[in-house]
C-alpha positions in Angstrom: 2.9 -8.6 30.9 0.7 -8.5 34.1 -3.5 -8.3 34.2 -3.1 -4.9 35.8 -0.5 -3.5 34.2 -2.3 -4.3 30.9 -5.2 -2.9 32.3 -3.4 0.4 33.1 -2.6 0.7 29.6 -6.1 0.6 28.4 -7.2 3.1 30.7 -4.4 5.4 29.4 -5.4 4.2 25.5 -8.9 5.3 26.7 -7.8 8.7 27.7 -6.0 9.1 24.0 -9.1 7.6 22.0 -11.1 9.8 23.9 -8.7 12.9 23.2 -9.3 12.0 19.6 -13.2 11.8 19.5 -13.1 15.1 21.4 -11.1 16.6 18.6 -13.1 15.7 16.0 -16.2 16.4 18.0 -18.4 18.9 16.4 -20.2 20.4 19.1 -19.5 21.0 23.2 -21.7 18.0 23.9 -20.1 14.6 26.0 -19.7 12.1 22.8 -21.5 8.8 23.9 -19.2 5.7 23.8 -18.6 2.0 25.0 -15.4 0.5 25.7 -16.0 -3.4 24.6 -13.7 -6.1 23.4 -14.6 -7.1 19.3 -14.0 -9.8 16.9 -11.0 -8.4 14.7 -13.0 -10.5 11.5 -16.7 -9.1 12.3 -14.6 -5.2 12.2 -15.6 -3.2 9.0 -12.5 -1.6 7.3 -12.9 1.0 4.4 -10.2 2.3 1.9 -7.6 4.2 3.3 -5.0 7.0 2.0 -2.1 5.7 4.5 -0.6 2.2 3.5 1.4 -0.2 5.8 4.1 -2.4 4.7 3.9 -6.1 5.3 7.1 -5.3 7.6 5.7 -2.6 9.4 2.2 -5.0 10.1 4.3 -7.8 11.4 6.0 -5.6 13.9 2.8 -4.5 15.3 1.1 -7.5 14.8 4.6 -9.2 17.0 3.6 -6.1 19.3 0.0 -6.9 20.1 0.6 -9.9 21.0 2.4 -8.2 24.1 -0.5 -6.4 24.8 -2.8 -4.0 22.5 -1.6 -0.1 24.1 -4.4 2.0 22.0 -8.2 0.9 21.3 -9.6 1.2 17.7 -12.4 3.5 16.9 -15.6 1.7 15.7 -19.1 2.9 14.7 -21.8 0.8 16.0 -21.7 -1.4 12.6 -18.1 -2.3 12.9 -16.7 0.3 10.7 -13.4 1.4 11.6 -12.7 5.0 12.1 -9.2 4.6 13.3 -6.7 2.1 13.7 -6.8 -0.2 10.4 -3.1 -0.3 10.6 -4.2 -2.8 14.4 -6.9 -4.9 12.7 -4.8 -5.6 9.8 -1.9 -6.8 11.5 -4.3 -8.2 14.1 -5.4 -10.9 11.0 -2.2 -11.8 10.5 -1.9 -13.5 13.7 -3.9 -16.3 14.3 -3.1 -15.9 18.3 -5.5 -12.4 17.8 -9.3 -13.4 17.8 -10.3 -10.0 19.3 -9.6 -6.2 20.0 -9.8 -3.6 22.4 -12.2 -0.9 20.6 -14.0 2.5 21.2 -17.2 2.1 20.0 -19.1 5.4 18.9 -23.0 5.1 19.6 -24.0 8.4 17.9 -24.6 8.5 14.0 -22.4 10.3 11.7 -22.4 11.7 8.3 -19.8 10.8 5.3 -18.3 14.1 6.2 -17.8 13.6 9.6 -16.5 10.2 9.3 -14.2 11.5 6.7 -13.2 14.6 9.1 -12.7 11.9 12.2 -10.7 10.0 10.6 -8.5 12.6 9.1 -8.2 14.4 12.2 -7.2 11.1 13.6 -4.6 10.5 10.7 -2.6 14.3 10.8 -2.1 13.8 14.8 0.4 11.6 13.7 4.1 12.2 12.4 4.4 9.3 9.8 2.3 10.6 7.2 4.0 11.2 3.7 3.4 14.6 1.4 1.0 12.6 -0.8 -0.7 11.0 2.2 -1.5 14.2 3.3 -2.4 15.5 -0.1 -4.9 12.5 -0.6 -6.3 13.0 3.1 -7.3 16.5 2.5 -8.4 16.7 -1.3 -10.8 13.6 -0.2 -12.4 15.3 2.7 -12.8 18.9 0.9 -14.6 16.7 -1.8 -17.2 15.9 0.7 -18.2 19.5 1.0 -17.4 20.8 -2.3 -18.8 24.4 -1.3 -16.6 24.7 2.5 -14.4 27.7 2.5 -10.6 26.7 3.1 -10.5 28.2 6.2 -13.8 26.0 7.5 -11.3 22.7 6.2 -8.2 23.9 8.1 -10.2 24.2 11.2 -12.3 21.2 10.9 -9.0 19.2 10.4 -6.9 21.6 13.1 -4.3 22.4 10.8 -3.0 26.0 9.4 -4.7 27.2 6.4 -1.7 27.4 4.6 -0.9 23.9 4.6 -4.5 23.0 3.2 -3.6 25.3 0.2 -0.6 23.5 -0.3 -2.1 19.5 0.0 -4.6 20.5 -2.2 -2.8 22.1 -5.0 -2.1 18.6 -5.6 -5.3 17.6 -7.2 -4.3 20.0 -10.0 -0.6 18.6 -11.2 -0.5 15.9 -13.4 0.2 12.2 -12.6 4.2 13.1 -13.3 4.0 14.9 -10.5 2.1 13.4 -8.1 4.6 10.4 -8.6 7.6 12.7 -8.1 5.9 14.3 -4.4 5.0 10.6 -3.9 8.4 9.4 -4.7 9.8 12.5 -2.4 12.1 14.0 -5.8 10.5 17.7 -5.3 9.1 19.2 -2.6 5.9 20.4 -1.5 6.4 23.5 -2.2 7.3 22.7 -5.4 4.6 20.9 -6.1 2.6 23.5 -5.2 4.5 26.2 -7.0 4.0 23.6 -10.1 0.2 23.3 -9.6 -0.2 27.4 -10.2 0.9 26.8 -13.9 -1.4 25.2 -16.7 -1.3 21.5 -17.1 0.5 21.6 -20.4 3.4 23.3 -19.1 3.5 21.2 -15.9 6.3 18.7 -17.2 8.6 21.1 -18.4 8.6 22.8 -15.1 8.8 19.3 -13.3 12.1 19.0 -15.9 13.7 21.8 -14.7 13.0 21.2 -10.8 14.2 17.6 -11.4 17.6 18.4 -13.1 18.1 21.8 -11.2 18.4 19.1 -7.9 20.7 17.2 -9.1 24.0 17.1 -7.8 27.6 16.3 -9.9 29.9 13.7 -8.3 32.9 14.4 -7.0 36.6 13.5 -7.9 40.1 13.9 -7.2 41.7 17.2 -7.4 42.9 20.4 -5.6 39.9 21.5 -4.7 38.3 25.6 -3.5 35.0 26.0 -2.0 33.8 28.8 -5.0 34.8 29.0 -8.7 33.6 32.4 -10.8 34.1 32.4 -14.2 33.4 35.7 -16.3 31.6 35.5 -19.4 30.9 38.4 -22.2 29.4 38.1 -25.8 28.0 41.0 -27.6 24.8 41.6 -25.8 25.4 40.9 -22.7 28.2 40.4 -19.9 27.6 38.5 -16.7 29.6 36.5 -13.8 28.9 32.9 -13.1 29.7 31.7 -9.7 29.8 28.1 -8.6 29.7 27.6 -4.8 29.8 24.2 -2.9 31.6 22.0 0.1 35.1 21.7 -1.9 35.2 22.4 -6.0 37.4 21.2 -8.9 37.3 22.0 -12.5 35.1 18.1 -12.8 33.1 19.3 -10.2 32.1 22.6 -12.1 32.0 21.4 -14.9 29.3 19.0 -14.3 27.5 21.7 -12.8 27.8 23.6 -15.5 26.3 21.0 -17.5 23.3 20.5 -15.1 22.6 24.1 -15.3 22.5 24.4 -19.3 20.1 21.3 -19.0 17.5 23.1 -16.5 18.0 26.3 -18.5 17.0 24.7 -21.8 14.3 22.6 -20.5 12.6 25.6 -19.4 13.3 27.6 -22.7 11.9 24.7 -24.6 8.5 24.6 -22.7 8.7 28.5 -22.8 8.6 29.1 -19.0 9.7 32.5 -18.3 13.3 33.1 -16.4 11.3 34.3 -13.3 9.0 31.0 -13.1 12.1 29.0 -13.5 13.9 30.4 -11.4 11.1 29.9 -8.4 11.0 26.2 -9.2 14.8 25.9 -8.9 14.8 27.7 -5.3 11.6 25.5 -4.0 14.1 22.6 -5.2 17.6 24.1 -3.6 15.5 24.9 -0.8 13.9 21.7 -0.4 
């Protein structure tokens, strides 16, 4: 890669970490910055919500040793704002003594390093459900009293997504793991989080089972089966629906079904809840 070709792609990393500061900037005012090169060992890394893979850092630490395309974001100390993902892969390879960074000269609160850094994190398109969740219930923490609406527009997201992330500070650890381990939804989760604790994991049951699907097996097969059904209080029509049916097929459904429907009985969730969870999940 050429001097000045490299050097183009800093000035266009410049123009992005710049884009970033200004987004998280608080008032109209120029933010003050230098543009230096920095030991990678002397930067200051805090914990972060977002984990790397060892894969993923030795691909980018392979890729900066083509040539680094974006600048971290430091605070005068060292403390990285964004791009721990670079100096972690950076220290992988001995080749990478130093990095391209951003450095902020202004002082910053907790909160506002907490609201940079986020803002920096959601411009991206990696982030997980429970990333996200972590992201935001940390920063509202560091203003226990903002209104939702101030979060959302501090972090330049909709409203209704803040809502949502930070429901998840209210489920139990069962769920967390299932958003975590992308088995429900978020709007599962968050329909979850409205319920008390105690009757969290029998709605977590019933989302869990009401997604699972039957396998299929040889046999004619028809793309709905409705079976009638009477007994003395009641009378009623159950249809089965999916890409290509047979009596195994339905039948496991069947089964699936009673197991949702009796998870929730045993938990006493009403038929309305239930049935919420088991859309979010359909639908998810």
């Amino acid at each position: 890669m050429s001097t000045a070709f490299l050097a183009f792609l800093l000035y266009l990393a410049l123009f992005y970490a710049l884009g970033v500061i200004a987004q998280a900037a608080t008032t109209d005012s120029t933010p003050k910055i230098r543009f230096v090169r920095v030991s990678v060992q002397k930067l200051i890394l805090r914990p972060q919500t977002r984990s790397h893979s060892p894969e993923y850092l030795r691909r980018l630490a392979d890729s900066l040793l083509q040539g680094q395309l974006q600048p971290v974001g430091i605070l005068k100390d060292g403390t990285v704002i964004f791009g721990n993902g670079r100096v972690l892969a950076a220290r992988l390879e001995p080749k990478i003594t130093d990095l391209w960074a951003v450095v902020l000269e202004e002082e910053i609160s907790e909160r506002e390093f907490l609201r940079r850094q986020a803002v920096e994190n959601f411009v991206r398109n990696d982030l997980s459900n429970m990333e996200k969740c972590k992201i935001c219930v940390n920063y509202a923490k560091s203003a226990p009293d903002m209104a939702l609406k101030d979060i959302a527009a501090d972090l330049g997201v909709d409203g209704s997504m803040v809502t949502r992330w930070l429901a998840w500070e209210k489920c139990i650890e069962a769920v967390r793991d299932a958003l975590a381990a992308d088995k429900i939804t978020l709007t599962a989760m968050y329909s979850i989080s409205q319920l008390p604790q105690e009757q969290q994991q029998a709605a977590l049951d019933a989302a869990l089972n009401g997604k699972k699907k039957p396998q299929k097996s040889n046999g004619s097969r028809i793309p709905t089966i409705k079976i009638p059904l009477a007994n003395d209080n009641a009378t009623g029509l159950v249809t089965v629906a999916g890409d290509g049916l047979n009596w195994e097929d339905a039948e496991n459904l069947l089964k699936e079904a009673l197991k949702s429907v009796r998870a929730a009985k045993d938990k006493n969730l009403d038929p309305k809840t239930a049935q919420s969870f088991w859309r979010d999940v359909a639908g998810g």
